[in-house]
C-alpha positions, 0 to 999 in steps of 0.5 A: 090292759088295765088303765094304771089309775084304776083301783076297781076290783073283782068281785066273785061271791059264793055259797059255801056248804060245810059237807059240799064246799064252794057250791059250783066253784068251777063255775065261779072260776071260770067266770072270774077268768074270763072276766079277768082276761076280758079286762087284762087282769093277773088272775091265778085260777089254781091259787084262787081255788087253793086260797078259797079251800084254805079260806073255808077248810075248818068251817062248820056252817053255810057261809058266803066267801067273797074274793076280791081279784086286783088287776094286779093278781093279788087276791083277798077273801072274807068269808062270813056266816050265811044268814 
């Protein structure tokens, strides 16, 4: 269980590629499941991978996407430009 006083997040960083997608994205959502479980997190695999695709759909350049898991399960993604 989470300590209710805690407002630290999860944090999951990818490579996206406008022809390939998420750059080993099973690979980032596993380690986010198992860190989510290790620590008591809410964590919805099939949603963050949906929330990820919809986050990156209409890119046409290499980005970095980032997703932020709460312990409560509520996720936020930013995605900006690769550089």
């Amino acid at each position: 269980m989470t300590n209710p006083g805690d407002t630290s997040d999860l944090t999951e960083t990818m490579r996206f590629d406008p022809d390939e997608g998420i750059l080993d994205i099973d690979q980032h959502l596993d380690r986010l499941m198992h860190s989510a479980k290790a620590l008591g997190f809410d964590f919805d695999r099939h949603a963050a991978r949906n929330e990820l695709q919809a986050a990156t759909f209409a890119r046409k350049r290499p980005a970095i996407a980032r997703l932020l898991l709460s312990p409560t399960g509520t996720m936020a993604i930013e995605v900006r430009v690769a550089e």
